[in-house]
C-alpha positions as CSV (number, residue, x, y, z in Angstrom):
1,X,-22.8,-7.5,-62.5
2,X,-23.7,-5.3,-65.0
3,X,-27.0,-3.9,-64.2
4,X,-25.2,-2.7,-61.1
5,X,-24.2,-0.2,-62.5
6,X,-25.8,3.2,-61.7
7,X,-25.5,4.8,-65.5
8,X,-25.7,1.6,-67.8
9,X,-28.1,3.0,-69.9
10,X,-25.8,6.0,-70.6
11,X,-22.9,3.5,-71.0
12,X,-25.1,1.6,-73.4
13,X,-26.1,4.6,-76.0
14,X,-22.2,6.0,-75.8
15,X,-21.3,2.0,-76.8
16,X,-23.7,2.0,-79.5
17,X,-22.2,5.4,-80.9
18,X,-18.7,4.2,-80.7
19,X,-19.9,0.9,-82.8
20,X,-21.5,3.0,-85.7
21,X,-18.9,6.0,-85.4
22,X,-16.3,2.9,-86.0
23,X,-18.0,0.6,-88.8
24,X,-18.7,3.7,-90.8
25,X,-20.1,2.0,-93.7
26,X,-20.3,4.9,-95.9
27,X,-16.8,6.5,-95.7
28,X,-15.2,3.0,-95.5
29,X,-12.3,2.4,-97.9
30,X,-11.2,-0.7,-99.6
31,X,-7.9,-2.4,-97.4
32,X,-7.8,-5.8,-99.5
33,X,-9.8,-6.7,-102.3
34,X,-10.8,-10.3,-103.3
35,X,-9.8,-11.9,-106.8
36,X,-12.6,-10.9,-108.4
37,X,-15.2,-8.3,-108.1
38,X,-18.1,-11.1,-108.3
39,X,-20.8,-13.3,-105.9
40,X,-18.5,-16.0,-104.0
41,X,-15.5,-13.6,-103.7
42,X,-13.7,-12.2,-100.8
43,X,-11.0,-11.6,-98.2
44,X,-11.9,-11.2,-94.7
45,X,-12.5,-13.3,-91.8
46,X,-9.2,-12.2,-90.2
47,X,-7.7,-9.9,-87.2
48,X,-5.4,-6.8,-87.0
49,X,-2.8,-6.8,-84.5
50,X,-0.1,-3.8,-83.8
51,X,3.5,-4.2,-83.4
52,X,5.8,-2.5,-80.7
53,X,7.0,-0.2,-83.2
54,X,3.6,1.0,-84.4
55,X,3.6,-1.0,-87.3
56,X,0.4,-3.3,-88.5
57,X,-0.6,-6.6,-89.4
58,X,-3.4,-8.0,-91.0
59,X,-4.5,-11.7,-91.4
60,X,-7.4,-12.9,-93.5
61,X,-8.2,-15.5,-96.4
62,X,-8.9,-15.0,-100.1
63,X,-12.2,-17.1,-101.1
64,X,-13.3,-18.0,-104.4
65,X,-16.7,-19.1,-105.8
66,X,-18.1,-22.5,-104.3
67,X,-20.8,-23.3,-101.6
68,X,-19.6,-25.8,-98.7
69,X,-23.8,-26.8,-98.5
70,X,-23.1,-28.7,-101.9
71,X,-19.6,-30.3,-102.1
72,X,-16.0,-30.2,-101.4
73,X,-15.6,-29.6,-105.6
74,X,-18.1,-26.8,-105.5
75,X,-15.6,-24.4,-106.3
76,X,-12.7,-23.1,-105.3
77,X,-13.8,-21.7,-102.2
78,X,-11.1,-20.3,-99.3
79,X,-7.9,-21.1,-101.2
80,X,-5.1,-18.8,-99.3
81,X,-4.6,-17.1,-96.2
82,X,-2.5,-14.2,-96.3
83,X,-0.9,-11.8,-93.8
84,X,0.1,-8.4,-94.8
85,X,1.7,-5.5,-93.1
86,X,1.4,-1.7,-93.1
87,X,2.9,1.2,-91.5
88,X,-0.4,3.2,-90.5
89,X,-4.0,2.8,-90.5
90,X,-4.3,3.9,-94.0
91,X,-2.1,1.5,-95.5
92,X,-1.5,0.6,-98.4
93,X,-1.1,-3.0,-97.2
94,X,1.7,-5.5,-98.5
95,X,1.3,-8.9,-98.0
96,X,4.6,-10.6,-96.6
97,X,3.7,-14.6,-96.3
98,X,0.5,-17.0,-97.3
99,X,-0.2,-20.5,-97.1
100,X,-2.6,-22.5,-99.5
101,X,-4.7,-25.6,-98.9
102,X,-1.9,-27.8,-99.6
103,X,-0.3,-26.7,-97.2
104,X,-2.5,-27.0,-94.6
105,X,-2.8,-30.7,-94.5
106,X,-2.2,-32.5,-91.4
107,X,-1.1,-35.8,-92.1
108,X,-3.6,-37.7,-94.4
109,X,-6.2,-35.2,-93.9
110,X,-6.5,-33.4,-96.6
111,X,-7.3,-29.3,-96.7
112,X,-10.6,-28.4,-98.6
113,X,-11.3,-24.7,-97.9
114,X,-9.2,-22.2,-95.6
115,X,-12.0,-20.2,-93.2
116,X,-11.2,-17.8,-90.6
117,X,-7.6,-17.3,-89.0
118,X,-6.2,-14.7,-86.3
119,X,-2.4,-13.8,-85.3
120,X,-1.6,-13.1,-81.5
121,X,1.9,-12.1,-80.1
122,X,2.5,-14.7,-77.6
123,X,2.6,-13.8,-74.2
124,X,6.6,-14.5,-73.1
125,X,7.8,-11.9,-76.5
126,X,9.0,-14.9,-78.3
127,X,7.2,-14.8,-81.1
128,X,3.4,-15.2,-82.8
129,X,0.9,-18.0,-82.6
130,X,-1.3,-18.1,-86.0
131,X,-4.3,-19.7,-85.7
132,X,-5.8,-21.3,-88.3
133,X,-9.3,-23.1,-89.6
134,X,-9.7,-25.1,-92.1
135,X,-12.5,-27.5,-93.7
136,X,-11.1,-31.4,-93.7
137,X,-11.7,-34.2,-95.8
138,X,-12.6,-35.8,-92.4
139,X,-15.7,-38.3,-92.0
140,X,-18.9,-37.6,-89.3
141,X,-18.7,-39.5,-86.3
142,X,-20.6,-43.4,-86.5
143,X,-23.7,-42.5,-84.8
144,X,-24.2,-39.4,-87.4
145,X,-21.9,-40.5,-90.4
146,X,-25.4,-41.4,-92.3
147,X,-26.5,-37.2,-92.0
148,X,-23.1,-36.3,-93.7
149,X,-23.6,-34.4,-97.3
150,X,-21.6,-36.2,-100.3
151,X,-18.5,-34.9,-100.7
152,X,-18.4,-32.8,-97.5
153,X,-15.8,-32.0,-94.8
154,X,-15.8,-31.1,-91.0
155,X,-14.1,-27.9,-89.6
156,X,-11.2,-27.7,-87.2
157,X,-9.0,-25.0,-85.9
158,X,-5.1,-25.7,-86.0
159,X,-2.1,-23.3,-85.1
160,X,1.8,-22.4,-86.2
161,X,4.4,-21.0,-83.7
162,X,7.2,-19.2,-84.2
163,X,9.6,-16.3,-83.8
164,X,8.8,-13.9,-86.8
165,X,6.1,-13.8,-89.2
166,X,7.8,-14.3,-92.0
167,X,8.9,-17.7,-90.3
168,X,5.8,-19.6,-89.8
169,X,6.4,-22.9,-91.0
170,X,3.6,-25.0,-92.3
171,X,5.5,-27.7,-91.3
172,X,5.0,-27.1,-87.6
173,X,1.4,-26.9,-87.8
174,X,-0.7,-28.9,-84.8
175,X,-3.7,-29.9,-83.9
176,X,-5.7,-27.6,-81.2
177,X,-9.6,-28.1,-81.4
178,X,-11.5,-30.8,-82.8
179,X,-15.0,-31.5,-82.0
180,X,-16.6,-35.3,-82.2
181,X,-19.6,-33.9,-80.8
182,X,-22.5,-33.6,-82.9
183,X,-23.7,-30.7,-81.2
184,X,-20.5,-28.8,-81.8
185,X,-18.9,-30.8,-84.6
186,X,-17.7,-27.5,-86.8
187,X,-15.4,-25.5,-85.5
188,X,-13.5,-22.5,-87.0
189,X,-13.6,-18.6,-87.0
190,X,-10.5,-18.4,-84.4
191,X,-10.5,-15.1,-82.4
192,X,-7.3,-14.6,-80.3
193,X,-6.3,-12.3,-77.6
194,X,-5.0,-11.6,-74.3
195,X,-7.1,-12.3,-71.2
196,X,-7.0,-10.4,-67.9
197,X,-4.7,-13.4,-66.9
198,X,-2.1,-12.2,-69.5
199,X,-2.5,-16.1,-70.9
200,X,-4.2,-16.4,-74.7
201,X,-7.9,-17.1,-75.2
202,X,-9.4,-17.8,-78.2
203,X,-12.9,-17.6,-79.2
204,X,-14.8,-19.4,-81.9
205,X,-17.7,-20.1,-84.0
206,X,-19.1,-23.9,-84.4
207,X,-21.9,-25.3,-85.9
208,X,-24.1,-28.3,-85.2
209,X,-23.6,-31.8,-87.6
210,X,-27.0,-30.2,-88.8
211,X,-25.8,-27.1,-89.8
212,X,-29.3,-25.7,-88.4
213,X,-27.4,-22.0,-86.3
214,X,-24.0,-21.0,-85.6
215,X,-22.4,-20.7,-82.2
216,X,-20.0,-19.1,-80.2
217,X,-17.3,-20.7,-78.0
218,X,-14.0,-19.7,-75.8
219,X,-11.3,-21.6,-74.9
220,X,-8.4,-20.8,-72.8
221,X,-4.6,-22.2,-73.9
222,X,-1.9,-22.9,-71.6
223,X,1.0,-20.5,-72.0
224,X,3.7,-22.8,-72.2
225,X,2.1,-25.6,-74.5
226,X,-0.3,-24.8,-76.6
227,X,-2.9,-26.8,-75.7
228,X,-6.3,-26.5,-74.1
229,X,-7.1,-25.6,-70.5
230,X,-10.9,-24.3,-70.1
231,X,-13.3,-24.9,-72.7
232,X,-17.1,-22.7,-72.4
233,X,-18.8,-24.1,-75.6
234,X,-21.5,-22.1,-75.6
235,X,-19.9,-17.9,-74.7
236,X,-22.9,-15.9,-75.7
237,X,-26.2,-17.3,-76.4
238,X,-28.1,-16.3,-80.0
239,X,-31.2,-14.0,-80.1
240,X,-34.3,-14.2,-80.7
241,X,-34.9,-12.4,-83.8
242,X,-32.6,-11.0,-86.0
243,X,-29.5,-13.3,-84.9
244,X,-31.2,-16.0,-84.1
245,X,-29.8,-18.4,-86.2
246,X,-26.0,-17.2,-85.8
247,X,-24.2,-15.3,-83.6
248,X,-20.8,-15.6,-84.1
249,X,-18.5,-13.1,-82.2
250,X,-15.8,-11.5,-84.6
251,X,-13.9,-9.5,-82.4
252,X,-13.1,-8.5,-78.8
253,X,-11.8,-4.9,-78.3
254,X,-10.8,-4.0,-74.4
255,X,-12.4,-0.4,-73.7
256,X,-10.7,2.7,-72.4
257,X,-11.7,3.8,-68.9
258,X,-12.4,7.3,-70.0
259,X,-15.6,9.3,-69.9
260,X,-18.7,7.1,-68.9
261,X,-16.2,4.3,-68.1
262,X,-14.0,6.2,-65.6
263,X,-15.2,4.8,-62.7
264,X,-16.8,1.4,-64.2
265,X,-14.3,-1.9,-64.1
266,X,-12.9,-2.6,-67.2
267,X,-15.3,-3.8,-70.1
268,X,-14.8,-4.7,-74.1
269,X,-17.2,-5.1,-76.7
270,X,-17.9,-7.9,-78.7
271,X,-18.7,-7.2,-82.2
272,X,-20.8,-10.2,-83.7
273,X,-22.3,-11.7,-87.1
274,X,-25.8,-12.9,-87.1
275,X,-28.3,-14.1,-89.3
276,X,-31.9,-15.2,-89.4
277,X,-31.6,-18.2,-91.0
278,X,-28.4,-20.4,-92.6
279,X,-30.6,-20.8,-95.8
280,X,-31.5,-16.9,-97.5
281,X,-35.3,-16.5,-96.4
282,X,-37.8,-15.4,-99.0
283,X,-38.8,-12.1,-98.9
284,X,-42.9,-10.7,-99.1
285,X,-43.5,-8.3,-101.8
286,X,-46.1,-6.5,-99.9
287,X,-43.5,-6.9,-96.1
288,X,-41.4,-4.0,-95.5
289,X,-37.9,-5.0,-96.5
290,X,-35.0,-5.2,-94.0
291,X,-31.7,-7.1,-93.8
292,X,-32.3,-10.6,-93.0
293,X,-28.7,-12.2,-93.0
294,X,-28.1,-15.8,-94.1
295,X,-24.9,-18.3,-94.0
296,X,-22.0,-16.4,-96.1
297,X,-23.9,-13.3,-96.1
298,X,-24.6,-12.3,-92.2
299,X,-25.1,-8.9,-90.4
300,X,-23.5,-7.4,-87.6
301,X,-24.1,-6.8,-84.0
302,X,-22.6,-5.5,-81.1
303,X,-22.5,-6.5,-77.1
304,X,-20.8,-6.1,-74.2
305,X,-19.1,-7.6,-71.0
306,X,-16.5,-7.3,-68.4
307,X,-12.9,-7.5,-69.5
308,X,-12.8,-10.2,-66.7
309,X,-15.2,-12.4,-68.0
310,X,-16.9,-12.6,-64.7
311,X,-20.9,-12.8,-65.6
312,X,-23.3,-11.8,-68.7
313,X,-22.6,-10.8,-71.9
314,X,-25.3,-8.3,-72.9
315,X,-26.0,-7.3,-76.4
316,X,-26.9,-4.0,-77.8
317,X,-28.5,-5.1,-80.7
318,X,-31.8,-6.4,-79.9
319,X,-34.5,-5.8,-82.4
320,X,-32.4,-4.9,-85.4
321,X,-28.5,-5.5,-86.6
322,X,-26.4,-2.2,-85.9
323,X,-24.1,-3.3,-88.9
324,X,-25.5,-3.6,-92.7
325,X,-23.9,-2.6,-95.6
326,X,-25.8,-0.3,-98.0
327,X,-24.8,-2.2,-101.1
328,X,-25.6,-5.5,-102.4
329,X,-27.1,-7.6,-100.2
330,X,-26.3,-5.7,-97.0
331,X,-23.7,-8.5,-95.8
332,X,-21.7,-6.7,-93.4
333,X,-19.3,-9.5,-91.2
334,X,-16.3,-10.1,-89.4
335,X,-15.2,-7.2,-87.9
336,X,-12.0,-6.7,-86.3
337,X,-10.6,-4.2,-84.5
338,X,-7.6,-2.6,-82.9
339,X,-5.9,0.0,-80.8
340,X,-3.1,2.3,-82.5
341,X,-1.1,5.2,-81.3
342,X,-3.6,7.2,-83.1
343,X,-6.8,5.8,-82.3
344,X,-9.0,3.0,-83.2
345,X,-9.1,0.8,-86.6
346,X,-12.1,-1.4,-87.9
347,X,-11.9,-3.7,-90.7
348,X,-14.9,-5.5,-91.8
349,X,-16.2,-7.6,-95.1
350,X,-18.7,-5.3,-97.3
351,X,-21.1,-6.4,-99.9
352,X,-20.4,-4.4,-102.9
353,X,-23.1,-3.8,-105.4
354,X,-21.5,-6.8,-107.5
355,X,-21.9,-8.8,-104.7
356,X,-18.6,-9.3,-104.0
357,X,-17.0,-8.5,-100.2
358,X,-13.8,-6.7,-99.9
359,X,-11.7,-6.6,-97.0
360,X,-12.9,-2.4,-95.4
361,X,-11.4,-0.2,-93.4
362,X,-11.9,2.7,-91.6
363,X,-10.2,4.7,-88.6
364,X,-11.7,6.5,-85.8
365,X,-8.7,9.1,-84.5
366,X,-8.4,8.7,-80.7
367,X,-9.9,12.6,-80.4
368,X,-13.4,11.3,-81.8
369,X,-13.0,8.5,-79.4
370,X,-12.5,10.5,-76.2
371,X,-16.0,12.9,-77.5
372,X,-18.0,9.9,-77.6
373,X,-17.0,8.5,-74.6
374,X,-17.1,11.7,-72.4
């Protein structure tokens, strides 16, 4: 457990420093931009994975203008995922294959906004899985279908195989989680890895039919067929004042057992969104102002846990987000990080002061990494 641990509170303020050495908001550069530097634009909600050779790939999905709250025909809204490559943390990036909303659609269900998506090498080196969400033009279930908005969809998460990344094949796309629960009837914002089993795990965000918070779930996949074999709906349970509406885990980054983590088991951090409230809160005049988060515009926190799984997930952002952008309006979400043969990249959507939110980056070098740890 991990208030077992004799120096937790030192391991706790060196966790904290990595986090905000890492999502250095100030001296982050731009990786992808959206298609317009505007409200309703950006490219994000992705993951970075490295290749055996060093090289780098990036997943995410270009949105346009258009609010999910009012309509399927609100606007363009997520219109393509991309994956793009580079050869170092730097960049530049070049993207190498995309899939739009037409070719998403799995049978007679028709794609209405690409969300979040995530790559992971699959675990007998025959290839990638990507996983992808999507909203559907798919109908409530009976007993709710009279709470379902005009015109709106429900969110599932759906995956490709295959041998090389240029090779994913729309046409191969299945089916892997679908929710008729009301409780847990959105689902998206896949989150891939490698578990201490050496099988895949994904986690995932989903939403209630009443769209009232945003959740996080993990499910684990059976290595040989992709389908489902454990299923935790609820992985990390939301605050109480900052993330209370959402908390929605972005990334999961295994930790070096170096410095303060020498002689603890193996742990990761969990980098989060959260928000306040889904619907943007007004603000008193007379209040001091702080980042408040809302649906489409959320904050970012950080936790932790044991690389096994086994017990809590505590979070280090209690009182206050760790993560705010110091432009526009402070929207600072999905993170995403990985190990290179240097050290340790971070991407992240930014706010800009036109209010759109570009794909970041910035890159810790493995000697920073081994200081803050020590």
């Amino acid at each position: 457990m991990l208030k077992d641990f004799l120096n937790l509170d030192q391991i706790k303020e060196r966790l904290i420093r990595l986090g905000e050495a890492l999502i250095d908001q100030k001296n982050a550069v731009v990786a992808v931009p959206p298609y317009q530097n505007k409200d309703g634009f950006w490219f994000g909600g992705g993951n970075i994975i490295q290749e055996k050779d060093g090289t780098l790939l990036l997943t995410g999905r270009y949105r346009n203008f258009g609010d999910s709250r009012t309509g399927t025909g609100a606007g363009e809204r997520g219109l393509e995922l991309a994956i793009f490559r580079a050869d170092s943390p730097q960049g530049p990036w070049m993207k190498i294959k995309s899939f739009f909303k037409k070719d998403l659609n799995i049978g007679a269900l028709e794609v209405v906004s690409i969300e979040g998506c995530g790559l992971v090498h699959k675990t007998d080196g025959s290839g990638y899985v990507l996983f992808i969400s999507t909203e559907k033009d798919r109908s409530y279930p009976k007993d709710i279908a009279d709470y379902q908005k005009p015109g709106t969809g429900v969110w599932s998460i759906d995956a490709i195989e295959g041998p090389w990344v240029e090779d994913l094949n729309a046409e191969d796309i299945q089916e892997l989680l679908r929710s008729e629960d009301p409780r847990d009837l959105h689902c998206k914002d896949p989150v891939p890895f490698i578990n201490e089993q050496g099988k895949v795990s994904m986690i995932y965000c989903h939403h209630p039919y009443s769209w009232s918070s945003s959740n996080t779930g993990i499910v684990d996949l059976n290595p040989t067929h992709l389908h489902i074999e454990n299923h935790r709906e609820f992985f990390i349970q939301r605050g109480t004042i900052w993330d209370v509406a959402c908390t929605r885990v972005t990334e999961r980054l295994e930790l070096p057992q170096m410095g303060v983590l020498k002689d603890a088991p193996k742990m990761v951090l969990y980098f989060y969104d959260g928000a306040e409230c889904l619907r943007r809160l007004d603000d008193n005049p007379m209040a001091v102002k702080r980042p408040r988060g809302w649906s489409c515009e959320e904050i970012g926190g950080l936790a932790f846990g044991l690389a096994t799984g086994a017990g809590e997930v505590e979070k280090l952002s209690i009182n206050l987000p760790l993560f705010t952008s110091p432009m526009g309006t402070g929207c600072s979400r999905y993170v995403s990080a990985c190990w290179t043969k240097q050290g340790l990249l971070a991407t992240w959507q930014q706010s800009q002061d036109n209010l759109s939110q570009p794909l970041v980056s910035h890159f810790l070098p493995m000697e920073q990494v081994e200081d803050i740890l020590s």
